[in-house]
N, C-alpha and C positions, 0 to 999 in steps of 0.2 A: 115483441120479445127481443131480448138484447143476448147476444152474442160473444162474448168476450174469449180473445187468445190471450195465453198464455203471455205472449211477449208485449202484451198493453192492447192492441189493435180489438176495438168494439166494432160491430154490426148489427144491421138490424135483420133479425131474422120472421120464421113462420109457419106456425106449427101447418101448412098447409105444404110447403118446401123442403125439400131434404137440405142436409146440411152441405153435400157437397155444390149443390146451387147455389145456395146464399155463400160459401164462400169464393165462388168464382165470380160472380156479380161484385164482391169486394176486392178482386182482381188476386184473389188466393187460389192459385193453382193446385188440387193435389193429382198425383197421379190415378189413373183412370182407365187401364187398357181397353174395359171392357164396353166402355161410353157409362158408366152408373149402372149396369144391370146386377152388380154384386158379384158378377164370378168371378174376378181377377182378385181382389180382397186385397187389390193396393191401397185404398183411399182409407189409409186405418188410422184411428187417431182417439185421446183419451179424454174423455167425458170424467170431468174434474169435479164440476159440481152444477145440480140442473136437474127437473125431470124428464124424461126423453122416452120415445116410443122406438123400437128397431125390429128387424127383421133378425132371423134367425140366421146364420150363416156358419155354412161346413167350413169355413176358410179361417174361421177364428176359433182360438179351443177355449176349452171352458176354462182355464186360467189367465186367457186373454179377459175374456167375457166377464169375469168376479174381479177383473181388475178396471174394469170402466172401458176397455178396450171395443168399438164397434167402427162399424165399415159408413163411412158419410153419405156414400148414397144410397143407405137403408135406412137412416136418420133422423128423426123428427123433432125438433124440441118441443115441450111441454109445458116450460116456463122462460125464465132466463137461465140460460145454462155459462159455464166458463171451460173450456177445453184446451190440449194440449196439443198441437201436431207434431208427431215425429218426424224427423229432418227427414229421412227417407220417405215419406209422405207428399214431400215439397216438389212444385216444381216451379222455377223460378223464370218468370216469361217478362219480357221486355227488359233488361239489362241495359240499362241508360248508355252505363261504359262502353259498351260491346255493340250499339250502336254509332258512340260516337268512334270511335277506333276504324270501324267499317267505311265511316264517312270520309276516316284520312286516308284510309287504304285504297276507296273507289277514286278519289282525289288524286292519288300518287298515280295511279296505276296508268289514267288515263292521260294527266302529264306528259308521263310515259311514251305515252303515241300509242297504248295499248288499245284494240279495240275488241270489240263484245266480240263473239265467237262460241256459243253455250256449245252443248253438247249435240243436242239437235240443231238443225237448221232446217226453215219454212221456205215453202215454194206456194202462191196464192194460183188457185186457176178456176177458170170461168166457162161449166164444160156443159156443153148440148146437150136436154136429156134425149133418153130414146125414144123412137117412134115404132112405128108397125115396121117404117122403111129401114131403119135405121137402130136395130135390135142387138150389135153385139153384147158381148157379157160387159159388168161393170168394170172386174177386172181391165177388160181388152182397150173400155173407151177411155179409161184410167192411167194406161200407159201410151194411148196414143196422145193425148194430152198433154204428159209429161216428156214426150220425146220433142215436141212440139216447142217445147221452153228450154229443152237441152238437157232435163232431168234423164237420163238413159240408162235404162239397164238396173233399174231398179227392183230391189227385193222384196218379196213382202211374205211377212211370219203369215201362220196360219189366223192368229192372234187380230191382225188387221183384215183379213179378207172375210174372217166369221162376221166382223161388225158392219166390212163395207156399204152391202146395200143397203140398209138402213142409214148410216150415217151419209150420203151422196143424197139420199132421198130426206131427209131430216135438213139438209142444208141446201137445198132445191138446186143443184149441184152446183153451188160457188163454195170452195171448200178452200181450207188451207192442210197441208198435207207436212206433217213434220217426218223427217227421217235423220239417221244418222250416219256414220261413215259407212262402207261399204261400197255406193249408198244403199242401205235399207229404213222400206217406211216403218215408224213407231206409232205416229196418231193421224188418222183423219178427223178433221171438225170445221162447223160452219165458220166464214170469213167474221161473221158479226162476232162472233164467240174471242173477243179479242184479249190481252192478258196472258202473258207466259208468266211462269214461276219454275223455281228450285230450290234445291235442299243443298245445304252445305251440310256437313254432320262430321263432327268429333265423337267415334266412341274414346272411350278413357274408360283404363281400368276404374276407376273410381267415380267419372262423372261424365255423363253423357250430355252433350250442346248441339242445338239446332237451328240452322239460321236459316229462315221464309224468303229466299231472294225476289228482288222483280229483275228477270228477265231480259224486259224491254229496254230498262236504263242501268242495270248492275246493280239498285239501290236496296239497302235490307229495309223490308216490310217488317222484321220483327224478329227478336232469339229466345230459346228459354232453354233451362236444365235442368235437369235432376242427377239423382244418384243411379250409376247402374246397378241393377237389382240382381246384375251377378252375385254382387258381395254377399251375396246371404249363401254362397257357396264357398265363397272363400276370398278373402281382400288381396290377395295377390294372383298375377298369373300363373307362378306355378301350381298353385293349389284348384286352380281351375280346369290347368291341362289334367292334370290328374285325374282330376274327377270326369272329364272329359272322355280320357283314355282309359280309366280302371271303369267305371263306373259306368260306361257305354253316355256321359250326356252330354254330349254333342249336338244333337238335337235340341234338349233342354234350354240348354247355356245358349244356342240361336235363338230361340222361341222365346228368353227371357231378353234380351236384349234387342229384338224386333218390337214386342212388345210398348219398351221402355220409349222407341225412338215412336209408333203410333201412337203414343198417350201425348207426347209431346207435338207430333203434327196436328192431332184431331184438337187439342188446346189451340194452335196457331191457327188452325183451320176458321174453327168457328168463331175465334175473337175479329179475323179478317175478313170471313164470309168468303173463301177462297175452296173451289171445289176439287176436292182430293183428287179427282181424274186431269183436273185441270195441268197440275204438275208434274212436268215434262223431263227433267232432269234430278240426277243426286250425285256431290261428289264426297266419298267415306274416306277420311284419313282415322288412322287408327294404329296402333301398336302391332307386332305381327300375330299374335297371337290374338286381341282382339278382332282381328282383320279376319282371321282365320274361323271364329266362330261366329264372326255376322255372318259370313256364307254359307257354314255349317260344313269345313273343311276339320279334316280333323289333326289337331292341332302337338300329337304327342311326339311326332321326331323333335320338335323345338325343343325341346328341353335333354336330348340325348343326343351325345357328340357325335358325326358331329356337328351337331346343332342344324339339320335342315328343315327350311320352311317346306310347306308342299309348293308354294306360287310364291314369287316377288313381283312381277307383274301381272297384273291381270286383267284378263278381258274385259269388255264391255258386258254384262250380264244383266237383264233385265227385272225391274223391282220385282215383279209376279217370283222370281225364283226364289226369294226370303221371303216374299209378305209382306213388303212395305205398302204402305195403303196411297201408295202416286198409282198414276198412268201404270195398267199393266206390263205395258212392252216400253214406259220410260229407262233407258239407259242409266246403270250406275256405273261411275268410274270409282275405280280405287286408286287411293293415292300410294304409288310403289314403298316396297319395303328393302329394306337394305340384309338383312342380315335376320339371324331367331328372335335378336331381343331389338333391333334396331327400324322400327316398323316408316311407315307411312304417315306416322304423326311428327318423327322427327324431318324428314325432308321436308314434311311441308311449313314445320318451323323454320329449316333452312330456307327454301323457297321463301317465306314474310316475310326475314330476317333482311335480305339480299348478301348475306357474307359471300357466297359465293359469285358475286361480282365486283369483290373488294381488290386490292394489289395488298393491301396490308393482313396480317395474321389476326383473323378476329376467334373466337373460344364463345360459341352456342350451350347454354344451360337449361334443358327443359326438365323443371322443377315439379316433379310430379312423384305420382305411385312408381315408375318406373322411373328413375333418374339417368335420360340419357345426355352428353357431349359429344360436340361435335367440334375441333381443331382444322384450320385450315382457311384457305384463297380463294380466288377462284383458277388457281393451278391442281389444285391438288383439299382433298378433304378426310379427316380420320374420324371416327368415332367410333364410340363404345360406349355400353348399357352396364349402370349397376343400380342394384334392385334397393330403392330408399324406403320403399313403402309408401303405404296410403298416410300417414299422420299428417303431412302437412296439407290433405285435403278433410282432416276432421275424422278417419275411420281409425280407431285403435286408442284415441285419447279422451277422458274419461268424457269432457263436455267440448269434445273436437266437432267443428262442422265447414263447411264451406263458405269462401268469404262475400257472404251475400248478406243480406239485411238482419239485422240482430247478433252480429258475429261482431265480437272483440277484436278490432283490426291492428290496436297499436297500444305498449302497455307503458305506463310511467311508473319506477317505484321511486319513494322519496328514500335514499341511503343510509338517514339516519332511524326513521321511524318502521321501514319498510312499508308505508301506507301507499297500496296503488292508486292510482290514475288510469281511465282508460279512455279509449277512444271507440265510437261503435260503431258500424254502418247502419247508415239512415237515420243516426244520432236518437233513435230508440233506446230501450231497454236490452239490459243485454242478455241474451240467450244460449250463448256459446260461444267458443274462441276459436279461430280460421290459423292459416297458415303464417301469417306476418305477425299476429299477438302472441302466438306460440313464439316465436323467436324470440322477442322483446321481451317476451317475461322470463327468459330463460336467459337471456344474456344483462337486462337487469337485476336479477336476485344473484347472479354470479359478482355484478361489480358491486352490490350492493356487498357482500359478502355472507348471502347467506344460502348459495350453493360454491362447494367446493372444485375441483377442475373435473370429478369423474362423476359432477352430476348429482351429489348426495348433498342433501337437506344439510344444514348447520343450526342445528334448534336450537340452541345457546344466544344465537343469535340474535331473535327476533321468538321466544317461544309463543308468544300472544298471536305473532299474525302466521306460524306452523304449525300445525297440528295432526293431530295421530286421526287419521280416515279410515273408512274400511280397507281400501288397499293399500295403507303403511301410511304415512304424511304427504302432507298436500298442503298447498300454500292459497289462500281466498284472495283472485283475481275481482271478484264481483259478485254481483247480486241482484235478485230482481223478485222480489215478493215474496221472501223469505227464504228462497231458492240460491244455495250457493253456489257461481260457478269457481271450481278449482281445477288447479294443476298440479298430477299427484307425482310422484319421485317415480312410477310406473312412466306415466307420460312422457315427462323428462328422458329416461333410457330409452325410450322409443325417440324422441327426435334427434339424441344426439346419435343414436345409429344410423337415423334417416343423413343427417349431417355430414356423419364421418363417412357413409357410404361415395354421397356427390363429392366431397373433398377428394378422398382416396381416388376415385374416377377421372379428376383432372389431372390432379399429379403424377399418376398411372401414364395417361394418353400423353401427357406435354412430354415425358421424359422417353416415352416409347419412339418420339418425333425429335427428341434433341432439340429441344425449345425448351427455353427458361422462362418466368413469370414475364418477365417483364421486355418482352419478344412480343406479347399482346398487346394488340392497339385497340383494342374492341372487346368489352365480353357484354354478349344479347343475354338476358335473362326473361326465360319463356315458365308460362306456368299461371294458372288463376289468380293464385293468391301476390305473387308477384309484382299487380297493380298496387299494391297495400308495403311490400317489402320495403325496410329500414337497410340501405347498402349497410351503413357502420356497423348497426346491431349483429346484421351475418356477417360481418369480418368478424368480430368480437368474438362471436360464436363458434368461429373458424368454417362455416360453410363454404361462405364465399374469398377468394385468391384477395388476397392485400394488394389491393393495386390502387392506382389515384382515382379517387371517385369518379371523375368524369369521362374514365373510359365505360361503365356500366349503362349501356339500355335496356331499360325495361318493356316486353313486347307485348305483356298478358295471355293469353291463348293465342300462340300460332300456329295451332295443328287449324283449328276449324278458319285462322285467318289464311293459308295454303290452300284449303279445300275450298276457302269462298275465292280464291284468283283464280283457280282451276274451272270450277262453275261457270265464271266470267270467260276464258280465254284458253284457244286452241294452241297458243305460244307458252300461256304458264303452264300448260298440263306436257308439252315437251320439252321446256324445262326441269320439269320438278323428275321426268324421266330420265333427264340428262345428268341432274344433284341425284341419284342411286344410285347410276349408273359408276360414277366419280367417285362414290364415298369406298374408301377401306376400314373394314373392321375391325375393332382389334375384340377377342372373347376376352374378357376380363373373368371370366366362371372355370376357367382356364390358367388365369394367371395365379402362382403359388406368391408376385411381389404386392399382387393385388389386396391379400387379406394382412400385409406385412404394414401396406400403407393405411387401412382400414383401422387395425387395432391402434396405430400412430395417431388417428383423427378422433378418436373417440373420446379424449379429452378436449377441455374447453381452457384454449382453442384447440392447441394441439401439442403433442408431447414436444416435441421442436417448434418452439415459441418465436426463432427467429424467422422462421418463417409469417409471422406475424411482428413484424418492427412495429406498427401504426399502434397493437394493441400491448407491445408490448410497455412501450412508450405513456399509454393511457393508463394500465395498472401501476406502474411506478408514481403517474402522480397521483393515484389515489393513493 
């Protein structure tokens, strides 16, 4: 039986296989918290055409169900069938880019003179068993052992001495014995039992990434991502604390987002053959409010003045206390947070970045649902948080998604005919459009002349290629089997807010510092979709600061690239304490200049043009 997605990709399937097998065997990940048993009812996806057998499931209603809607691993074809997956469905495992970025990163670091240092550190020992003569406890002959090698004074959880005598006896007692600071032990296991692992992990409001480290050499085994599956509560953080604080789900909003990071380990797990107890470390960089609901802290002073987190640093607290399916008593760190909206994903962008070892003035943009900046040296550092939204990761726009395989990465329009041109990742069919085609297409149809500066359609223009959709006009980017992807004038007002929000955010920060544009010798550009970003197109659009191209790098995700230095090394992790400790915040939720600069941006580019020479210069010769 054949198999067919939506976005071209066949396989061969069997009515004796559920569907969520055969598409993991085609290396199509969907999520899965619960391993296939059908109680999590993530694995959901629409049966287009095909006849098929399914299990009944409380997790889908009966207008999912009369819409072809079933759960993949309750799924059996019957013939050839053709289906749809919903991006939320997806998780995206091996990331070619994000391997190789890791490769520059372990590359530099080690340069560097940086050396390993994980969380845990192993002491091997090779210990007598007992006799009739020779009978202390295992505890006793455990720590004489360890005194023996200069291990001294050593702690141990309840957690390690319940599994001791079996595990001493399991390893005919040559063990290697992991612990963390303090010192306290976290794992005993046999010497043969060789191979250490860790977790890096970026939650994001919008998209959760997780990187399989080895250990032994620093080197990534492997990353994948999804969507976090908070957003079915709400796509932004405030809408989450709320629900959080009115609505007692605190608990929930952990349990959803624990979940999300298990479906993506036990995918790593079993494509590597790597055994969940085996994995010894985790380091969580995350937003503060995200930070605050992996631990299932509760997160509502953040959003009322004024503005306090419950924690900016935090303990070492053991996986067993969320749920993560490592080593019970594996240690997670968190990466510090600066401020309510200034979490542990931006330092550890500052930490990739190295501004903070600069002499020159560099300007950090992490390009996300939360749009934070960061201004500053390594004398001194400022930042502040304004809220851009999820759009340029694909949540809020009509065929938005994430800039991974099937996404519209780069758009061409011809100015006279308006006929586009795109470009797609993985040079497939296209399926949707990511964060850098949104741009292009929105700063092409402007020079093109058939959007106006505040965003609205020109249907005069071009009326064959605009036309009137369910939610008002929308312009045809693309297609794919009859299937139109567009971008509607809804859309549009959603990225130029996302836009005018980062614009407003730097101008705010530069002028709070008594720094002018061109006082910057650097500006980092962090953020997924930012691998794929056209610098000119976001001048044009007035995102991004007019300044001469070659001060702009692009970093792609530096929240999970902080969290994987940190994993690596006991120097980046008091660093990256030392960059929160440095940073000043400025509240922008606060500032009455902040919504002044805001409504200024909201045009394209911006209602003060000269602050755009380069584009202003480009419209005059069109």
């Amino acid at each position: 039986m054949q198999i067919t997605i939506s976005s071209g990709k066949t396989l061969d399937g069997s009515g004796e296989e559920n569907l969520l097998r055969t598409l993991k065997k085609g290396g199509i990940y969907l999520a899965s918290s619960c391993g296939g048993k059908g109680t999590c009812g993530k694995c959901r996806l629409k049966i287009v055409e095909g006849r098929y057998r399914t299990a009944p499931s409380g997790k889908l209603s009966s207008k999912d169900t009369a819409s072809g809607i079933v759960l993949a691993c309750q799924t059996f074809p019957e013939s050839d069938i053709v289906l749809d997956i919903p991006k939320e469905s997806h998780i995206v495992v091996g990331d070619v880019l994000e391997m190789s970025r890791v490769s520059d990163l372990l590359a530099s670091f080690r340069s560097s003179g940086g050396s390993l240092s994980p969380l845990v550190e192993w002491v091997r020992l090779r210990m007598d068993p007992p006799t009739i003569d020779d009978n202390i406890s295992d505890l006793e002959r455990l720590r004489k052992n360890l005194d023996a090698v200069g291990c001294e004074n050593m702690r141990f959880p309840h957690g390690v001495i319940a599994s001791l005598a079996d595990s001493l006896r399991e390893a005919s007692w040559h063990i290697q014995l992991g612990y963390t600071e303090g010192p306290e032990a976290v794992m005993v296991k046999p010497v043969s039992r060789c191979g250490k692992a860790g977790l890096a992990i970026d939650i994001g409001t919008t998209t959760i990434v997780l990187y399989l480290v080895n250990l032994d050499d620093g080197s990534l085994v492997d990353a994948c991502s999804t969507y976090n599956s908070q957003i079915r509560i709400g796509d932004d953080v405030i809408t989450r604390i709320v629900y959080a604080t009115e609505s007692g789900g605190v608990a929930e909003l952990q349990e959803i987002v624990v979940n999300d990071l298990n479906t993506l380990l036990l995918s790593l797990a079993e494509k590597h053959g790597v055994r969940l107890d085996e994995i010894e470390s985790a380091v969580v960089a995350g937003n503060t409010t995200m930070t605050h609901l992996f631990w299932g802290l509760p997160p509502g002073y953040i959003r009322e003045e004024p503005y306090t987190p419950t924690v900016n640093f935090f303990p070492l607290w053991p996986a067993k206390t969320v749920g993560l399916k490592i080593a019970d008593l594996a240690p997670i760190y968190t990466m510090p947070c600066v401020a309510s909206y200034v979490g542990g994903d931006i330092v550890a962008g500052v930490l990739a970045s190295g501004m903070h070892r600069r002499s020159g003035i560099s300007l950090f943009m992490d390009i996300g649902t939360n749009g934070e900046i960061v201004v500053g040296n390594r004398e001194w550092l400022v930042t502040a948080a304004c809220s851009a939204g999820p759009c340029f990761e694909g949540s809020g726009i009509r065929h938005g998604m994430r800039a991974t395989e099937g996404a519209i990465e780069a758009v061409a329009i011809d100015h006279s005919t308006l006929a586009p041109a795109v470009r797609v990742i993985g040079n497939g069919p296209p399926i949707g459009i990511c964060g850098s085609g949104m741009i292009d297409a929105v700063t092409e149809l402007f020079l093109a002349g058939a959007l106006d500066r505040k965003g609205n359609f020109i249907i005069e223009r071009a009326p064959g290629r605009i036309r009137e959709g369910d939610e008002g006009l929308e312009f045809v980017i693309g297609s794919n089997g009859g299937r139109d992807i567009v971008l509607t004038e809804v859309d549009i007002e959603n990225i130029l807010r996302a836009k005018a929000a980062l614009f407003a955010g730097v101008s705010l920060l530069l002028k709070k510092v008594g720094l002018a544009l061109d006082s910057i010798e650097r500006v980092y550009i962090a953020g997924g979709f930012g691998n794929y970003l056209n610098v000119e197109k976001a001048i044009v659009m007035g995102m991004l600061p007019d300044l001469p191209r070659d001060k702009f790098r692009f970093l792609g995700n530096t929240a999970i690239a902080g969290a994987y230095l940190c994993l690596l090394s006991a120097e980046k992790r008091a660093e990256a304490e030392e960059i929160a400790r440095k940073m000043t915040n400025v509240e922008l939720s606060v500032s009455k200049r902040f919504m002044d600069e805001y409504l200024s941006a909201l045009f394209l580019p911006h209602t003060d043009t000269s602050l755009f020479p380069s584009v202003e210069n480009l419209l005059e010769k069109i």
